[in-house]
Each structure stands twice: as structure tokens, then as C-alpha cells.
N, C-alpha and C positions, 0 to 999 in steps of 0.2 A: 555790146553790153552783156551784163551777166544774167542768167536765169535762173529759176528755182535752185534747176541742177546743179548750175556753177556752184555755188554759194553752200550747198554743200559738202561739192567734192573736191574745190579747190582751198588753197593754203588760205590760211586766217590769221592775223595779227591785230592786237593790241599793245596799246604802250601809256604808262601812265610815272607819275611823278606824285611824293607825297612829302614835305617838306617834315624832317626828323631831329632841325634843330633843337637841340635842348631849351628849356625855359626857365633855367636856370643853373649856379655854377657848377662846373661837373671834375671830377680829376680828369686829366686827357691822356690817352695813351702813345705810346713811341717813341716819347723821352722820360729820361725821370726828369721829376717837376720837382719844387718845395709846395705848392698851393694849387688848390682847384682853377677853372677858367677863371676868368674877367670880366670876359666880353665876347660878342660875335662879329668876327670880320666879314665872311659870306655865310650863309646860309647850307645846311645838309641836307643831302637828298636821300630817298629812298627811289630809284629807278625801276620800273618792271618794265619786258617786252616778256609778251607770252603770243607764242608760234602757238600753230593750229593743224591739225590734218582736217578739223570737222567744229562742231559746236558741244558735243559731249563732253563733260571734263576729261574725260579718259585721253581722249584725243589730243587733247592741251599739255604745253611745256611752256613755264617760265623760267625765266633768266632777270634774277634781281643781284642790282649795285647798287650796295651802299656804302654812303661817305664817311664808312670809322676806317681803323688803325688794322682790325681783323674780329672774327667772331668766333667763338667755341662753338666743340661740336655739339655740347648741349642746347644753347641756345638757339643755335641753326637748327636742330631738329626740331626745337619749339615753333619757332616759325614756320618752317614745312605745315608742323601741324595746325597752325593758324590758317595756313591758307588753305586746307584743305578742309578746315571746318564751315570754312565762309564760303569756298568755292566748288568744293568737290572734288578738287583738281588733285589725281594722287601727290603722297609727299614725294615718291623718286623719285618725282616730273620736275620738279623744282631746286633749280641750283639759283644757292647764293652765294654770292662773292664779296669781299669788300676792295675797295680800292685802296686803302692801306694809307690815307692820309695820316701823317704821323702830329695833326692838331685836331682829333677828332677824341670824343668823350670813351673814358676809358670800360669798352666792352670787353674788354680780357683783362685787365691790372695786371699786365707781366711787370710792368716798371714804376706803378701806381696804383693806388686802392683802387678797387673795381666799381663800378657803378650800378649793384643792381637792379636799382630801383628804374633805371634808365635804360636799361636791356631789355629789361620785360615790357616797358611800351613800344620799345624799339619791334620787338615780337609782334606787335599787333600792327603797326604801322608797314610792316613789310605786306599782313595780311590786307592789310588796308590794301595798298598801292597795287597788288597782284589781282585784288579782285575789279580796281576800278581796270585795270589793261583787259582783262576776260573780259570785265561789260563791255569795253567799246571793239569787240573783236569785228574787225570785215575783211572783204575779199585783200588779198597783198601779193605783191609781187617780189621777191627778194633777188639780192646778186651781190659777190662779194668784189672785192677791191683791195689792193697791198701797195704801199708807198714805203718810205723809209722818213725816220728825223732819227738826226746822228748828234743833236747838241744838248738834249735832255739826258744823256741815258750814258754815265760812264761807268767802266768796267771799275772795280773799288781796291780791290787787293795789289798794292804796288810793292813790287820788288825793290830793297834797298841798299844798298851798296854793302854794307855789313851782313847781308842776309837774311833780316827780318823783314817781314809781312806787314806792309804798315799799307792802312787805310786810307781813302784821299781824302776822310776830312781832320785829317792827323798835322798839324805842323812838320814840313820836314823838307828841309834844302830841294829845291829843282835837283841842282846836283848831285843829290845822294840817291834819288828814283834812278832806277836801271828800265824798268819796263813796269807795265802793269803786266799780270799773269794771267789775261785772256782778254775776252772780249765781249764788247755787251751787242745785243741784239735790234739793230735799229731799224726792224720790220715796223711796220702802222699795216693793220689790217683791218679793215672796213667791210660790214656787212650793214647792204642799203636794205631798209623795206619801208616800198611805198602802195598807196594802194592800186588794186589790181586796174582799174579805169582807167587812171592816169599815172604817170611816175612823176607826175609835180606835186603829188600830194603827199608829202612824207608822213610816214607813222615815226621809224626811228632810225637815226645811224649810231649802229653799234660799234663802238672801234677799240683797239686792243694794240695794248703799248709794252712792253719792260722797261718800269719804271720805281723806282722808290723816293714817291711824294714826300716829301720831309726838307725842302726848301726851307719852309720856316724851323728852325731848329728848338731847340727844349727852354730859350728864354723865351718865347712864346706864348701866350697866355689866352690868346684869343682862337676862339675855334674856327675851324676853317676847311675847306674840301680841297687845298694845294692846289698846283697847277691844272689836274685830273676836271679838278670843279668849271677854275678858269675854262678850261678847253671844252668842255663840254656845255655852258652859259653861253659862248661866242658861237657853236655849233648850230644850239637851237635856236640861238637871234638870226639864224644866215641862212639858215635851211628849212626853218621849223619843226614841229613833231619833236621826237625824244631825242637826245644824245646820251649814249649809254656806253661808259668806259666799262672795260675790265683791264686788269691787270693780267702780267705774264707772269714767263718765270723773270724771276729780277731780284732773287735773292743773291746774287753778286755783283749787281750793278747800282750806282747811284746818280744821284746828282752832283754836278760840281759843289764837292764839299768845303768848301776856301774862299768860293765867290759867291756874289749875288742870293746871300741871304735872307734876302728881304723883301716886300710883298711886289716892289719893282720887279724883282728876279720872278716872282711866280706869277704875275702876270705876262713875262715877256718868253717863259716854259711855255705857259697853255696856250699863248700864241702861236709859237713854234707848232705844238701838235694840234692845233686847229687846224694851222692851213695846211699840213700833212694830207691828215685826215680829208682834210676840203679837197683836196688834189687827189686824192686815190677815189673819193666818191665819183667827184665828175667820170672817170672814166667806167664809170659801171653801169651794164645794161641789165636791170632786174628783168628776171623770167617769175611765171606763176607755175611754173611746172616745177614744183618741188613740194617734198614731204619731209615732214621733219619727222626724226626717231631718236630713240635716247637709249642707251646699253650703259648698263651699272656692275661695277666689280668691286667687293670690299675684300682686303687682307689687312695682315701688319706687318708694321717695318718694326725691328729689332731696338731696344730703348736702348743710348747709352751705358755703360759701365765705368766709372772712374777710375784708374788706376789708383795705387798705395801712392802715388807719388804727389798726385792732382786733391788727395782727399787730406795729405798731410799738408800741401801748401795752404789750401782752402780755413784750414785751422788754426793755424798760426794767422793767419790773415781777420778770420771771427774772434779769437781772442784778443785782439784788436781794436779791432769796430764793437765787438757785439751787436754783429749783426744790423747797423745802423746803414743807413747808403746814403750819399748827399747825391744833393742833383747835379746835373751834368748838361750839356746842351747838346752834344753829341756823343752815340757808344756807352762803353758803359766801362766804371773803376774796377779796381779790386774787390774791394766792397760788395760788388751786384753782384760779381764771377764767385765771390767766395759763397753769396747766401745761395746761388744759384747751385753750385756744387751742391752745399747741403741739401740743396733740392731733389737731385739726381741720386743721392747717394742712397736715400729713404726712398726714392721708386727702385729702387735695386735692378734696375737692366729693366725695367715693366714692356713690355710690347705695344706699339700708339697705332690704334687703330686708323684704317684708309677708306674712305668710300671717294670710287673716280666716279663722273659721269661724264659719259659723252656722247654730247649731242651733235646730231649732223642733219646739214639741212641744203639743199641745190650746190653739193660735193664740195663742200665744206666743214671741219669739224671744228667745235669747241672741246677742249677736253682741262678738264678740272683736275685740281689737287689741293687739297687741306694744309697747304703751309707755303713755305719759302724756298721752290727749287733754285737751284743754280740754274744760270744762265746756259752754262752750257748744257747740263741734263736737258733743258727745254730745246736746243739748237736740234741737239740730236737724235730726240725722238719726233722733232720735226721733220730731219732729214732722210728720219725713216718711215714715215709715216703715208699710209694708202693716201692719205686725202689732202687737199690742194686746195685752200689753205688751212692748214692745222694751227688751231690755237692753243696754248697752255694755258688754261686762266686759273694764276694762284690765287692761293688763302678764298676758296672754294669750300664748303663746307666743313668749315672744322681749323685747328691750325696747329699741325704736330710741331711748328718752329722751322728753323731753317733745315734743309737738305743739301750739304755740300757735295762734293765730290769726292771721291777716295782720294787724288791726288793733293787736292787742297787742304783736307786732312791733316797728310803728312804734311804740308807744306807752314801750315798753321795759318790763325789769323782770328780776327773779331767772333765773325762765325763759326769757325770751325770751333773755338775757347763757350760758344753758347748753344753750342746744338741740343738738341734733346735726341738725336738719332745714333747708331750704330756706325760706320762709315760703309756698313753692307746697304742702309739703304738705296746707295743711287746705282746700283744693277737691277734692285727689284723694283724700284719704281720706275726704269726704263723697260724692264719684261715685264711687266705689267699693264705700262699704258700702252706697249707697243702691243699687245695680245687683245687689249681692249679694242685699239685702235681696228684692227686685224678682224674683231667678231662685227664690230659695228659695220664695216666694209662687206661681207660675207653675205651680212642680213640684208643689207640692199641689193646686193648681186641676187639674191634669192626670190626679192619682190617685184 
């Protein structure tokens, strides 16, 4: 049993859930739409686990998922500040994520009117959910766990017999696909914590996918937390305590775009990563010997610049439209690409700010980023990375948009035609988290 001492020199956890469904119709984010929701199919969450080194908030780190599409960095910072108003708990301590459900209420309106009225409770309700995890903090035991699911998660950018870059939820002959142009990541990474007495007692399983939830596609109307939600509902019916997804890098990977779009298909995904997930937990022995710490680096990555040639296609395309966009169910027209240009072209190259964090806890890292990396950027600064298991968990505070690859760049494609980025981004944000990675290792070798 534990004593005074324990209790305050070992690890603490809490984990709580605060339900963030809207209560009324909202525009939703990740498709263009014509009309706000309908309806609710499932329910959204607001998730908190907040690790412990002690019971002072100083000593406290939360990690909140929630079930929209992505959040700004304004708003994220709002929330920080909520929870620190209610808990004490500094704001760097607290990383938020979303899971990127693409039928969730539109907190960013990149492809929809924005919702603000519905962010700013969304702001308190994160405050909400982090302060009931802090209350219920006790002794915990944590330990991680890695599986794979290989049938959720495909690579998107397919090569086509003429040369073009065409997407997999694009129509296009079996026959005419050459390859797809890399590969997606079908790690499942599980981090158990249970409390410190017993390890039947769960608080939460944390688990971490590359994934882009968007099963239900833009004739959708009803809101929903995608497969992410599924898998995480079937988690805590089987195990109890919290399931708490984040998301990877998996800004080049999707789901089968051509089949199974419908609420069959996203129950039979979070399936699939349930019992992943289920299978890599069993095999995990939590220990109470661990401290959690968190190292914060902010720069920027370099804003797009349009060429003469993308600014005059862009114009001919608005004089056009004037600027109108029809919806779509998946991707996006002409239409979006040309107002989007005009977007880029009035931030003139602007520079989009970064803040990473990375949290590490029984040699394990979570490490954060504000947008959509490629899949492969995530592989490989896993492959470089001190800590065993290393997570990437995007659209983490902030969302500068997709981050592709130099290579894919030139190669062209969906993303590459909507980035907000430079194509110098993905060397500085692999020297970057690799340096983060590197200071956060350093610091524990010193402790």
C-alpha cells in the first residue's frame, strides 16, 4: 500500500470526459457543405488525462482530445488560459489536440462559415474537463504498448499512368493507378494508466493512430466523432476509465476513399482500431517509476509565395465564379483553389508561427505540431528519435495547414495545390522536433 510519502512522490493521474455536442445547428468543418448540421449521430467529446509528478499545479500536464475537424491557435491559447484560470495548472503544460473528425462543428471555417459562438463555449468546456481530471488525480502506474492496423490508414497520393497525382477518392480506372507514392503508417501506440494499487483499475488508454477520420464524407449532415469516436466508445465499454485518441502525422494518408462510406464502414474502422489498440494494451506491464516532463520550442516555417503563373490562373478562374464555391463531398474545385490563392497572395509569403511540445513520461515521447505533417516527415523523425515510442500527435495547438514534403511538392497533388507552407518547411520541422527531441532526452539524463 501507499503511504503519506508515496502519494506525494509518486506519478498522479487523472482522466475525465465532458460531453461538447452542440445543442444546436452548426456549419461543420472538413467538407464544403451547402447548410449547417441536421442532426447528431454520436455524441462529442472533450477528453482530458492530466499526468502528475506531485499535487501542485506546477507539477501537472494535461493532454486534451477533442472531437472537431482542428482548432486555431487563438483559440487554443484561450483555452490554455481557461484552464489555468480554474486550475492553476501553467498554460505550456497543456497540449490540445483534435482528432480531426471531418463531421465535427466548424471551429476553424476553412471550407465553412466559422462558428464562434460555439468555440468560445468549446473554451470553457476543455476548462471544464481538465479541471474535473486534476480533481480526481491519484497514485497511477503507466506503460506503453505498439500494435499495428493496416486497413484504416491508406497512403492517398496515387500515381497515374499519364503522370498525374490523383487522390484515392478520385474516380480513376484500377488500370490507369501505377503505385501509390509512399506509404502510410500503421503503428497503434498505446499508453496504459492504471492506478498505482492495482492495474485492474484503469484511469485511461491513450492510443495514437495516422489517420484522416472523414469516412462520412461532405453529404453528411449529421455530426459525428468518425471511426476515432467509435474506437474509443468500444475502448471504455471493454476496459473502463477514459480512451483518449490522438491523432498522427497523417496528412498523406486516408481512408479508403471509394468504399465503405457510410456509418457501416465507420463502425467497422473503429472496430478495426479497438481491437488494435485491445491487443497492444494486453501486452503492457505499467510501472509507477516514472516522471513526466514537458520541453517547449517555438519558431516559424516560411509562408507560401505564389508564383506569376498560379496568381494569373487563380483569376481567370475568380472572374468566373466570383468568388462563389459549391459544395463538394470530397477535396475541393477550382473554385476553393482559386479563393484560396487570393488568400495566400494578400498574406504575401507571412511567416506561420510553431509552438511543439514534448511531453515525455516511463521513455516515452509525445511530440506535438500545429497542422498536417506528412506521413512520411512523422516516419522519420520517429526513426530518429531518442525515445522509444515516439509519437507525432498532429493538429496540436494551432493548425498552419498541411506540411508536405519537398519531394511531393514537385510532384504535385491536393496538398501540395493547398498548403499554406514554403516547401523549406519539412527540413525545419524535422530539425526542429529532432533538437526538441534531443533537449527533452538530455534533461532526463541529467535528472
Amino acid at each position: 500500500m501507499w503511504d503519506d510519502r508515496d502519494l506525494e512522490s509518486s506519478l498522479l493521474a487523472g482522466a475525465a470526459k465532458v460531453d461538447i455536442t452542440p445543442d444546436r445547428p452548426v456549419w461543420m468543418d472538413g467538407m464544403i457543405r451547402s447548410h449547417p448540421s441536421v442532426g447528431v449521430h454520436d455524441p462529442l467529446f472533450a477528453r482530458a488525462l492530466v499526468l502528475a509528478n506531485g499535487r501542485q499545479p506546477q507539477q501537472m500536464f494535461a493532454l486534451v482530445a477533442l472531437d472537431v475537424c482542428s482548432l486555431g491557435d487563438a483559440h487554443g491559447t484561450a483555452a490554455r488560459q481557461a484552464v489555468a484560470e480554474r486550475t492553476g495548472l501553467p498554460p505550456g503544460q497543456v497540449v490540445i489536440a483534435a482528432t480531426h473528425t471531418h463531421s465535427g462543428p466548424a471551429t476553424m471555417g476553412y471550407f465553412n462559415p466559422a462558428e464562434p459562438a460555439y468555440t468560445r463555449e468549446l473554451v470553457e468546456r476543455v476548462a471544464q474537463a481538465v479541471a474535473q481530471a486534476a480533481a480526481g488525480l491519484q497514485p497511477a502506474a503507466v506503460g506503453w504498448g505498439c500494435g499495428r492496423e493496416e486497413t484504416i490508414s491508406h497512403y492517398r497520393r496515387l500515381l497515374a499512368a499519364d503522370g498525374r497525382v490523383v487522390m484515392n477518392w478520385e474516380p480513376c480506372p484500377p488500370e490507369q493507378i501505377v503505385r501509390p507514392l509512399g506509404e502510410a503508417d500503421p503503428e497503434v501506440t498505446v499508453l496504459q494508466v492504471v492506478g498505482a494499487d492495482s492495474p485492474h483499475q484503469p484511469i485511461c488508454l491513450l492510443f495514437h493512430h495516422a489517420g484522416h477520420p472523414n469516412i462520412m464524407s461532405g453529404d453528411n449532415y449529421l455530426l459525428s466523432a468518425d471511426y476515432p469516436g467509435v474506437a474509443a466508445g468500444l475502448l471504455e465499454a471493454a476496459w473502463g476509465g477514459l480512451a483518449l485518441f490522438l491523432n498522427g502525422a497523417q496528412g498523406s494518408v486516408d481512408i479508403d476513399g471509394l468504399r465503405h462510406r457510410d456509418w457501416a464502414g465507420m463502425a467497422r474502422a473503429g472496430t478495426s482500431l479497438a481491437r488494435a489498440v485491445s491487443e497492444a494494451a494486453h501486452s503492457i506491464t505499467p510501472s509507477h517509476q516514472a516522471l513526466v516532463r514537458m520541453e517547449t520550442c517555438r519558431y516559424h516555417l516560411p509562408g507560401r509565395r505564389l508564383t506569376p503563373e498560379e496568381w494569373a490562373w487563380a483569376e481567370q478562374v475568380l472572374a468566373r465564379t466570383q468568388g462563389k464555391v459549391a459544395p463538394l463531398a470530397d477535396g475541393v474545385g477550382e473554385d476553393f483553389k482559386a479563393v484560396f490563392y487570393r488568400e495566400l497572395r494578400r498574406a504575401g509569403g507571412r511567416p506561420l508561427p510553431v509552438e511543439q511540445q514534448c511531453l515525455t513520461v516511463a521513455g516515452g515521447a509525445l511530440l506535438t505540431f500545429p497542422g498536417e505533417l506528412y506521413t512520411e516527415i512523422g516516419r522519420r523523425i520517429k526513426g530518429q528519435s531518442p525515445f522509444t515510442p515516439t509519437c507525432l500527435v498532429g493538429l496540436a495547438g494551432g493548425d498552419v495547414g498541411y506540411v508536405p514534403t519537398a519531394q511531393a511538392i514537385r510532384e504535385g497533388g491536393y496538398a501540395e495545390q493547398t498548403r499554406r507552407v514554403d516547401e523549406a518547411a519539412e527540413q525545419i520541422v524535422v530539425k526542429q522536433s529532432l533538437a526538441l527531441l534531443s533537449a527533452a532526452c538530455e534533461r532526463q539524463a541529467e535528472e
